[in-house]
Backbone bond lengths (Angstrom), bond angles and torsions (degrees), N, CA, C in turn:
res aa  C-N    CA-C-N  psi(-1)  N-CA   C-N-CA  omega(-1)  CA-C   N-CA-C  phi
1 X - - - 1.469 - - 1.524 109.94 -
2 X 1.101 130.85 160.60 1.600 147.25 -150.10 1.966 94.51 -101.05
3 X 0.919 106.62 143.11 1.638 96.87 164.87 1.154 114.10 -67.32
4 X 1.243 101.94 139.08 1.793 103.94 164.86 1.568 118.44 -40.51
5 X 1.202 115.05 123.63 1.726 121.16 175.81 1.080 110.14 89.02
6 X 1.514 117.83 -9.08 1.619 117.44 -176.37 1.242 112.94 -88.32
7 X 1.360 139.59 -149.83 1.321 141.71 -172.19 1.631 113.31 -100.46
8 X 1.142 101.10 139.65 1.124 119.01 -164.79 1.828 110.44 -66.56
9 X 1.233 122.51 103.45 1.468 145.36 -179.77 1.563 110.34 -15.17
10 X 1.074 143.21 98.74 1.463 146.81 171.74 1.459 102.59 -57.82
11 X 1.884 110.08 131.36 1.300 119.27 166.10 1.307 97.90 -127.08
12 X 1.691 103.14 165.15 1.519 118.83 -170.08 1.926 94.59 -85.17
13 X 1.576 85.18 132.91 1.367 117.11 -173.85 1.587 101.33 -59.16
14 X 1.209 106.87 129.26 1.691 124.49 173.32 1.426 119.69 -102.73
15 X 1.240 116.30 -50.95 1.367 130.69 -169.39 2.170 105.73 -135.31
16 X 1.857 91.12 127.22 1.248 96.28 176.61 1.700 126.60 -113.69
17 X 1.308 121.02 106.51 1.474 108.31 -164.80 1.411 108.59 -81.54
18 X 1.351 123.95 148.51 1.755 126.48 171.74 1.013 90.19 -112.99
19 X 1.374 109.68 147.87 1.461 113.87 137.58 1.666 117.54 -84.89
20 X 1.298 121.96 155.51 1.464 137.27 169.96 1.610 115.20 -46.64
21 X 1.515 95.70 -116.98 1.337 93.21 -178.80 1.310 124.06 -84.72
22 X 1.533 108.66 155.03 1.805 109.67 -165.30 1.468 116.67 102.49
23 X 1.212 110.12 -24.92 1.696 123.68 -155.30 1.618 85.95 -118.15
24 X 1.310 99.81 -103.73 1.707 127.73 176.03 1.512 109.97 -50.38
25 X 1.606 123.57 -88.86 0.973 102.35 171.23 1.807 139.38 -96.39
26 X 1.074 142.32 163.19 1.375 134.86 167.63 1.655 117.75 -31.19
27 X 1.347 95.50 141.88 1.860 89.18 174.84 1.593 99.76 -90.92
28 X 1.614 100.90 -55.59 1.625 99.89 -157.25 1.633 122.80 77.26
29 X 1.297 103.20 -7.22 1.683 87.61 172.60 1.535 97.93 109.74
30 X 1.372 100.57 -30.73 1.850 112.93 174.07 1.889 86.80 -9.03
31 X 1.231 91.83 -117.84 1.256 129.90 -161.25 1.563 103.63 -19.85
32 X 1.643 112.14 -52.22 1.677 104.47 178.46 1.635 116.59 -65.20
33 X 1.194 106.52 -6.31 1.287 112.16 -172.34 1.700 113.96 -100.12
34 X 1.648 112.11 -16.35 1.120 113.77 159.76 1.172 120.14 -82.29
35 X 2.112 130.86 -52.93 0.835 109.86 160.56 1.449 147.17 -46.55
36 X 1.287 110.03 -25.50 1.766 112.25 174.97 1.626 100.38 -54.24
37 X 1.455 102.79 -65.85 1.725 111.33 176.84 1.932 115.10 -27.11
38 X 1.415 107.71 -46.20 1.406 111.74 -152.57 2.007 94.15 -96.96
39 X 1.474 116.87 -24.22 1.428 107.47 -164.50 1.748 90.15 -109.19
40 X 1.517 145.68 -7.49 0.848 155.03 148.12 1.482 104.63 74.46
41 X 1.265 153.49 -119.78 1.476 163.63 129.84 1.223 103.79 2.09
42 X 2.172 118.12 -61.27 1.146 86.81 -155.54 1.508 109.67 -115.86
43 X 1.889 108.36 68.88 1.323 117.68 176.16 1.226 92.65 -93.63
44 X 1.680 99.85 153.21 1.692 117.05 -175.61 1.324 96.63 -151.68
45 X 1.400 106.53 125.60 1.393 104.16 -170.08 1.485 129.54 -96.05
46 X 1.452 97.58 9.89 1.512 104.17 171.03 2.119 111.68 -81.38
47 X 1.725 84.00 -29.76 1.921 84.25 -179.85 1.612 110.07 -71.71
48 X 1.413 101.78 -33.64 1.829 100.92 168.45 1.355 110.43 -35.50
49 X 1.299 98.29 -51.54 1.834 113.44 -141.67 1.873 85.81 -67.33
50 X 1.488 113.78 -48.33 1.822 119.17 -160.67 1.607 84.68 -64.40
51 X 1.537 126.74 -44.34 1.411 115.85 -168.23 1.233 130.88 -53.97
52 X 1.304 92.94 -33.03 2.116 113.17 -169.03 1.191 98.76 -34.11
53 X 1.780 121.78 123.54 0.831 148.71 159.42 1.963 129.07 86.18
54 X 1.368 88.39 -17.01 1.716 105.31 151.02 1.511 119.57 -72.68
55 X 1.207 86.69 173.77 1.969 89.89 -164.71 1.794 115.22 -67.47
56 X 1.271 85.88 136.52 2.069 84.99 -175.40 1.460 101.88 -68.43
57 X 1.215 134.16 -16.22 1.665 104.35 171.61 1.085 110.12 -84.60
58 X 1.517 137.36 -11.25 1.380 131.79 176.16 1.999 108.82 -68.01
59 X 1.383 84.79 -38.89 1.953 107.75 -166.05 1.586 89.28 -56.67
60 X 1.933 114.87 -53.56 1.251 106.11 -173.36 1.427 114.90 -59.20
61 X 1.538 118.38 -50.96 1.072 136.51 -172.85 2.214 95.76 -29.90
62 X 0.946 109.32 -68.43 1.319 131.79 -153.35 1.554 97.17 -62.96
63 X 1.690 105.21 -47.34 2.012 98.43 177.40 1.404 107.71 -91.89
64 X 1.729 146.57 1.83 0.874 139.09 -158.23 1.656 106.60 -125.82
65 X 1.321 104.76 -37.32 1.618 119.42 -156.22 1.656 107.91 103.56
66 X 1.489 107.96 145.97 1.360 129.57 163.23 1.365 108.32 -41.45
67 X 1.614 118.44 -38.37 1.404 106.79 -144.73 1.648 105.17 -109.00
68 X 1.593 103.11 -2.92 1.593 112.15 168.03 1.328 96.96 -111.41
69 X 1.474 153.79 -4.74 1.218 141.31 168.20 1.748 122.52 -20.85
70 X 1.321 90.52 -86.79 1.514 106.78 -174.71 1.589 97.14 -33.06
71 X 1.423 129.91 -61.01 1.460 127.92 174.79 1.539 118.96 -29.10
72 X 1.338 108.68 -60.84 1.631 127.55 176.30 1.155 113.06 -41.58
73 X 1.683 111.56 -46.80 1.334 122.26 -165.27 1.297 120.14 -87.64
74 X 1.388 104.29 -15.10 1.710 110.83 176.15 1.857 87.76 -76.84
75 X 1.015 117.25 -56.01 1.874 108.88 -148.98 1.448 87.97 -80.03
76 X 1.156 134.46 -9.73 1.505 135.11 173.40 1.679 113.44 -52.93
77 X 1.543 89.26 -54.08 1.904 110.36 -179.56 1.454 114.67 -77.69
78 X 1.697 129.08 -19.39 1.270 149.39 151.12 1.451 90.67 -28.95
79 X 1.579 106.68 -92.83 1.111 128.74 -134.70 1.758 96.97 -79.26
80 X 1.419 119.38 -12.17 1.074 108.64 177.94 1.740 104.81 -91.72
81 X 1.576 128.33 -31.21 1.456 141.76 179.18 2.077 92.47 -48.55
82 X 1.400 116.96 -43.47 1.233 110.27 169.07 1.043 156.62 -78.71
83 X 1.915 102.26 7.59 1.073 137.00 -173.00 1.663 91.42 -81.12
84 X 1.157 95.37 -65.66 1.621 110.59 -153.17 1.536 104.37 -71.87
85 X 1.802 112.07 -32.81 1.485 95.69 173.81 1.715 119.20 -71.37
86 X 1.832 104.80 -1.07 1.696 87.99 -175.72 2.279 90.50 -94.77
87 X 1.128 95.41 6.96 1.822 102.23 179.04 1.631 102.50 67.21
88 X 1.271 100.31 46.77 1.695 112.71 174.33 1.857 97.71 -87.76
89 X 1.188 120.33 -22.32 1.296 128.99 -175.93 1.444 105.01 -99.55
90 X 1.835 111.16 102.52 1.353 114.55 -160.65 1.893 107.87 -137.91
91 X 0.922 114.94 126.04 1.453 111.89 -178.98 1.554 114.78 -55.96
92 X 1.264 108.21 163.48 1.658 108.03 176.23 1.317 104.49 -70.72
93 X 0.963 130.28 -169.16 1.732 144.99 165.73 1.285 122.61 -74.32
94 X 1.171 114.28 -21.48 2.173 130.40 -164.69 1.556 90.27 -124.77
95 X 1.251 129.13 12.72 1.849 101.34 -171.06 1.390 104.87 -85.33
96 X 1.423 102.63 -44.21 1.652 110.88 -154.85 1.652 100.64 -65.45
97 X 1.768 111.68 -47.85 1.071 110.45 175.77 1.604 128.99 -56.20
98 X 1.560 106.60 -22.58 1.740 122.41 -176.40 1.286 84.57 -69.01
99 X 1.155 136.01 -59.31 1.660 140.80 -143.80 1.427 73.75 -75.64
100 X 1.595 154.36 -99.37 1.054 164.72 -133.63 1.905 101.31 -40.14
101 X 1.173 90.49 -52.27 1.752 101.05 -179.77 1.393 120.29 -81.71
102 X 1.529 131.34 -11.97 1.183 151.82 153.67 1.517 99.75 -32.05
103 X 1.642 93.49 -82.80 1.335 119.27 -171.08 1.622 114.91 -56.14
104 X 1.400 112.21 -41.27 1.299 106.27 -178.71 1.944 110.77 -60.66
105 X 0.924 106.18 1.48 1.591 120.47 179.29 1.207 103.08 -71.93
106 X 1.388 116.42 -54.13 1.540 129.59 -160.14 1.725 106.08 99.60
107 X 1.349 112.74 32.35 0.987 117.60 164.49 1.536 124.67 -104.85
108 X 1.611 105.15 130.16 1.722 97.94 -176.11 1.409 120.90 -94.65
109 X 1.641 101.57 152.38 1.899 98.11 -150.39 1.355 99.70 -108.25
110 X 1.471 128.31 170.19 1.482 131.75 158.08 1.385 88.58 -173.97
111 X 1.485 82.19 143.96 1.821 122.49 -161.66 1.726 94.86 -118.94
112 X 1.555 115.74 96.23 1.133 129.57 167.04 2.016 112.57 -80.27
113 X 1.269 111.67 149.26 1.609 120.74 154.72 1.812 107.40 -170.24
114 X 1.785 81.34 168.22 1.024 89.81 -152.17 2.596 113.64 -76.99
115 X 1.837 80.90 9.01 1.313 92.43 174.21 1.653 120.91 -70.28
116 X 1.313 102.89 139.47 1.797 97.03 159.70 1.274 124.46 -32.02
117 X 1.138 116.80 154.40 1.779 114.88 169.09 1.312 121.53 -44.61
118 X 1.342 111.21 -49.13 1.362 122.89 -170.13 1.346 115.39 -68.37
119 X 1.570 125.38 -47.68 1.342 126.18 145.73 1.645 115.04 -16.18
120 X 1.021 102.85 -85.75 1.634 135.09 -170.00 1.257 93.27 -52.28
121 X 0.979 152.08 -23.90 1.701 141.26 -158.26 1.795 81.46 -110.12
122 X 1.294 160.91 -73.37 1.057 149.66 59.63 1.662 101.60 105.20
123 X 1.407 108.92 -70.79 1.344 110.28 -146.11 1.906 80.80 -103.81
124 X 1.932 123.04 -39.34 0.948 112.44 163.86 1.763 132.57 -56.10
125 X 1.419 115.41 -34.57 1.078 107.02 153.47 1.465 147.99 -47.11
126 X 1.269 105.72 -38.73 0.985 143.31 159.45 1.703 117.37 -31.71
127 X 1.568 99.28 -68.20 1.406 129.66 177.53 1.790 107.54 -65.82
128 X 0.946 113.24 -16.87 1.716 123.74 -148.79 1.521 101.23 22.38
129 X 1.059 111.83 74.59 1.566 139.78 134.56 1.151 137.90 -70.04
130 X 1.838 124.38 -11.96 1.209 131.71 -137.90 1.734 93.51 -81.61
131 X 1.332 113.02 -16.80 1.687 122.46 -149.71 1.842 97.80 -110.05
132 X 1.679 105.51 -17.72 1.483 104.18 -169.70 1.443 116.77 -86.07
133 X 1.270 99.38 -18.23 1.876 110.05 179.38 1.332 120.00 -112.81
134 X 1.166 132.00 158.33 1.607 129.79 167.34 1.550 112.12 -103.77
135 X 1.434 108.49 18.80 1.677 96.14 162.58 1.794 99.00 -176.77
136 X 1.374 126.57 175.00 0.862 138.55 171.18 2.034 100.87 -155.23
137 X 1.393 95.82 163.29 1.461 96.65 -159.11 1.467 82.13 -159.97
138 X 1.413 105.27 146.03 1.266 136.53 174.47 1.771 117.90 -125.34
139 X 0.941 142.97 162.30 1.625 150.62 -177.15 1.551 85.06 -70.05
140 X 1.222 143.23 -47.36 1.412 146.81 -159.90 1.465 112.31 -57.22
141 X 1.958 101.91 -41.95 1.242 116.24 -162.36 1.601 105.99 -92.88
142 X 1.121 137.60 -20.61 1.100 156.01 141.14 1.254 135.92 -48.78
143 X 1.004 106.73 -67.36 2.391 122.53 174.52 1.195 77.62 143.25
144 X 1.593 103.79 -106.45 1.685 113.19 -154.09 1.622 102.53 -79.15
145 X 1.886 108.06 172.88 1.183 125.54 173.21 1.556 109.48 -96.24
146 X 1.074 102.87 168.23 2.058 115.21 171.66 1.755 104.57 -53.36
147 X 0.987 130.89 96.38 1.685 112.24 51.25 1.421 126.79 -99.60
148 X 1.479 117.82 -13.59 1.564 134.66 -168.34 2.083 81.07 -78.86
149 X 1.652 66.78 141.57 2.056 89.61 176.31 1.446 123.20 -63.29
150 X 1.362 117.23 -10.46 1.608 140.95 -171.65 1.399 87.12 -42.64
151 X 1.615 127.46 -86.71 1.491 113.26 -157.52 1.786 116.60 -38.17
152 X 1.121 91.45 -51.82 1.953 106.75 -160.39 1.445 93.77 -64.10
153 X 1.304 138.92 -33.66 1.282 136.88 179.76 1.056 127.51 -66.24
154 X 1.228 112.90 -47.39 1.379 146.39 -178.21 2.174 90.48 -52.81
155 X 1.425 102.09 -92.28 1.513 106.95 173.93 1.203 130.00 -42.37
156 X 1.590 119.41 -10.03 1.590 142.24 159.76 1.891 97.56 -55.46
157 X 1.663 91.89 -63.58 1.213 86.51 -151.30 1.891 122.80 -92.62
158 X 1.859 94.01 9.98 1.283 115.18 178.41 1.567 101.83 -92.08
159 X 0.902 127.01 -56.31 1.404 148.75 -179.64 1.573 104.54 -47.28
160 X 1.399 117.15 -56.00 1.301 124.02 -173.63 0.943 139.87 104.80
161 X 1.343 102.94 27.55 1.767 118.46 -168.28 1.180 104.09 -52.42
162 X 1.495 123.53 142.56 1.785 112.61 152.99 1.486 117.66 -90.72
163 X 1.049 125.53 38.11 1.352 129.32 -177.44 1.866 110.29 -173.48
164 X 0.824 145.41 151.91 1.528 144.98 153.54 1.621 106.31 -90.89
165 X 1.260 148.24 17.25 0.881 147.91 101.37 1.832 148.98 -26.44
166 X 1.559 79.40 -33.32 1.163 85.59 -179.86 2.264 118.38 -116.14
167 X 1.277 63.36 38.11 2.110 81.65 -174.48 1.807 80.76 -109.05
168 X 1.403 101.87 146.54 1.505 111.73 -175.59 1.789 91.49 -141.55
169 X 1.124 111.97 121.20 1.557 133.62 -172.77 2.006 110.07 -119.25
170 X 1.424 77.67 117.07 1.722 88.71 173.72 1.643 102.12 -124.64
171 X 1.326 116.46 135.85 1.694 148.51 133.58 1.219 132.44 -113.10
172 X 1.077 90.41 -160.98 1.840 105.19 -162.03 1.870 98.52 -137.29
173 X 1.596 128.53 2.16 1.007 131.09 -176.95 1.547 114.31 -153.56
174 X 1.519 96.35 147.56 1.751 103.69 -171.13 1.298 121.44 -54.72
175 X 1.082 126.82 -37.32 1.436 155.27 178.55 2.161 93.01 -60.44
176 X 1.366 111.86 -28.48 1.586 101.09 -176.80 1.741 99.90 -89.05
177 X 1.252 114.44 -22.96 1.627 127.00 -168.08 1.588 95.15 -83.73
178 X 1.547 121.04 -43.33 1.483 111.31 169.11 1.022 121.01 -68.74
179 X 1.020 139.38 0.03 1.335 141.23 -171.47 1.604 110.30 -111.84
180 X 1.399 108.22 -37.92 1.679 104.59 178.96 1.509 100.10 -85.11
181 X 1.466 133.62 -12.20 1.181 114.21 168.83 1.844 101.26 -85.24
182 X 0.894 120.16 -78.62 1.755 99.11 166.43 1.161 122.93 8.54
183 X 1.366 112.15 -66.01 1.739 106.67 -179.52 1.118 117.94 -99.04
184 X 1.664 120.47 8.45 1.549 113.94 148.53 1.300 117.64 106.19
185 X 1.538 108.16 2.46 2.165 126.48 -160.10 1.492 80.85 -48.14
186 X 1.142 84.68 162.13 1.814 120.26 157.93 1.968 106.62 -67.57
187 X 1.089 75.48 -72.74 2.019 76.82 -178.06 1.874 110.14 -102.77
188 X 1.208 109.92 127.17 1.783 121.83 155.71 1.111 116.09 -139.27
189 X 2.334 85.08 105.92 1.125 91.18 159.68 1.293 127.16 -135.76
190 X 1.206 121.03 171.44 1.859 140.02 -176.48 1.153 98.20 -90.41
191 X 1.712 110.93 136.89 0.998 127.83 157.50 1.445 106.83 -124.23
192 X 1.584 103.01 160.09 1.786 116.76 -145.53 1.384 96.83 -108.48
193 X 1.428 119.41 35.95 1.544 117.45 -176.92 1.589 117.36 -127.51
194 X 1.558 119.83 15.12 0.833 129.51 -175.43 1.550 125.32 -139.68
195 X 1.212 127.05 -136.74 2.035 131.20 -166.40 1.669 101.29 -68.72
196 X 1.357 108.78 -30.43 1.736 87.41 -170.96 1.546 116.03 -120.76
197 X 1.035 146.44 143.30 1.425 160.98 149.78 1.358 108.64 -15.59
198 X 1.266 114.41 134.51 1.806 111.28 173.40 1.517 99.93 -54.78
199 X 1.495 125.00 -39.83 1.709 96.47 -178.75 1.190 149.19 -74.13
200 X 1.629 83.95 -15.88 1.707 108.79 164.22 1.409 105.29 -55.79
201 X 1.374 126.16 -54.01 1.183 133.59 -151.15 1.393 106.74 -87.47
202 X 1.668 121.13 -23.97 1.108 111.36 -176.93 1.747 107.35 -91.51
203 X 1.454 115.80 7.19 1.285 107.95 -165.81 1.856 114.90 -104.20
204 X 1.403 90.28 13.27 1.585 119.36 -176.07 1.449 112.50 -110.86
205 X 1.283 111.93 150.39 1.997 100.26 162.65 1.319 135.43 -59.25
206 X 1.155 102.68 114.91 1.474 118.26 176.94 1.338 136.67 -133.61
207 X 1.291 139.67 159.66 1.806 126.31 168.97 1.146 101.42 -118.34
208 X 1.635 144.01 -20.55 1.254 135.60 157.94 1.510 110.39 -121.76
209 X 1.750 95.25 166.94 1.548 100.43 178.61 1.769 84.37 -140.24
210 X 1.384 115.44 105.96 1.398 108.35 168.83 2.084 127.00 -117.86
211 X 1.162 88.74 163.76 1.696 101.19 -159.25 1.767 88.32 -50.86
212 X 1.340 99.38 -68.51 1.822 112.30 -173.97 1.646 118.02 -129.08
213 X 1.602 117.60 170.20 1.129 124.42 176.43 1.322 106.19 -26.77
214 X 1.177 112.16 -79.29 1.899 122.36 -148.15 1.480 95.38 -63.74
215 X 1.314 135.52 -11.90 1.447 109.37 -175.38 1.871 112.39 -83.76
216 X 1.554 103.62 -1.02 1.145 105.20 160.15 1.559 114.71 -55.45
217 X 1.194 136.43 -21.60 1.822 136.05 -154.13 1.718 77.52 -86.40
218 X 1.431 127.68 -76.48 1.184 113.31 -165.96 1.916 130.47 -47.86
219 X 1.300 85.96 -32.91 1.578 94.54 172.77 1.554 124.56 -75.91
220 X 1.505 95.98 -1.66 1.510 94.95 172.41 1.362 113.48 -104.58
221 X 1.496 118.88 -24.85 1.408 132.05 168.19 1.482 114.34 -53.68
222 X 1.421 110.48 -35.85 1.697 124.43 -169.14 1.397 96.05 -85.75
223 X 1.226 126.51 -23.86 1.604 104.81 -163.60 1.281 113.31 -98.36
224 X 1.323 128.96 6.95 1.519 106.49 156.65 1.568 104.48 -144.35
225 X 1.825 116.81 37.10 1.283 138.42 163.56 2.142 106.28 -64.04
C-alpha cells in the first residue's frame, strides 16, 4: 500500500481508451470544416476550440442553440459521411500498429469519440478496424460526453477492469485529460497530433505528454516496470 498522502499505487494496465480523431486518426480540418458547414454564421471559433473532443451535438448545441441542434447535427454527419467517402479521414502511420501492440499486451482496447454511433460505426468500418478493438463508445452509449467520466467508465466497466486505475487513456484534447482524471485512469495522456497545443494540454492533469499514438506502448511498459 502507498503511504498515506503519497502517490497513488500504480497497477498493471488492463484496459486502453483512444480517442478517434486527432489521436488515432488524422483530422485534416475534417471536423472544423463540417462544423462551419452545419453552424453556418453562427460558428465561433473559440466554442469549437472549448468543444474539442466532446460530443458534436453538445458543440452544436452551444454555437447554434438547443432548439436548432438536432438540425446542425444531421448536416454536421452529411458533411462529415463525405469526408470519409472521398478517404479524407485517414489514420496516422503508428495507430493501427499501436492498437496491434496494445493488444499483444493482453490489454483490452476501446476507441471512444465524440461522434454518434452511427458516425463512428461508419468511419470504423471504413477504417476496417471493426476486428482491432474490443469496443467503441459513443456519448449516446454512455449519457454524457468528455469532459464528464461517462465514456472512460463506461469501457472500465464493460471491458472489466478490476481497478479504474488501471484504464490508461490517450488524446489529443483537454477535455480527453479532464475526463480521464474524472474517472480516475491510471495513465492521462496527450498526444501532440491533434485540436490542442502542448500548452493547453500541459496546463491540465496529466502523467504523460506524448509526440504520437505508439509512444503510448512504451509508456505503458515503464509504468509499472
Amino acid at each position: 500500500m502507498p503511504e498515506q498522502g503519497g502517490p497513488p499505487e500504480r497497477v498493471d494496465i488492463e484496459v486502453a481508451v483512444f480517442d478517434l480523431l486527432g489521436t488515432t486518426v488524422a483530422d485534416n480540418d475534417v471536423v472544423q470544416a463540417a462544423v462551419k458547414a452545419a453552424a453556418g454564421v453562427r460558428f465561433d471559433p473559440v466554442v469549437f476550440q472549448r468543444f474539442r473532443g466532446a460530443s458534436k451535438r453538445e458543440m452544436l448545441a452551444a454555437l447554434v442553440g438547443d432548439a436548432h441542434a438536432d438540425a446542425a447535427h444531421a448536416e454536421f454527419e452529411v458533411q462529415l459521411l463525405r469526408a470519409a467517402q472521398r478517404d479524407v479521414l485517414q489514420p496516422f502511420p503508428d495507430a493501427k500498429q499501436c492498437l496491434r501492440d496494445v493488444r499483444l499486451r493482453g490489454i483490452r482496447i476501446c476507441l471512444i469519440t465524440g461522434f454518434s454511433r452511427t458516425m463512428r460505426e461508419t468511419i470504423l468500418s471504413h477504417l476496417g478496424w471493426d476486428t482491432l478493438v474490443d469496443l467503441a463508445l459513443s456519448p449516446e452509449d454512455a449519457g454524457r460526453g468528455r469532459p464528464a467520466p461517462d465514456l472512460i467508465l463506461t469501457a472500465a466497466l464493460r471491458l472489466r477492469a478490476n481497478d479504474v486505475r488501471a484504464v490508461a487513456v490517450v488524446g489529443d484534447t483537454t477535455n480527453d485529460l479532464l475526463a480521464a482524471a474524472a474517472a480516475g485512469s491510471g495513465i492521462r495522456a496527450a498526444v501532440l497530433t491533434g485540436a490542442h497545443p502542448e500548452a493547453a494540454l500541459r496546463a491540465v492533469p496529466h502523467t504523460h505528454v506524448l509526440n504520437r499514438v505508439s509512444d503510448l506502448v512504451p509508456a505503458i511498459d515503464q509504468w509499472t516496470a
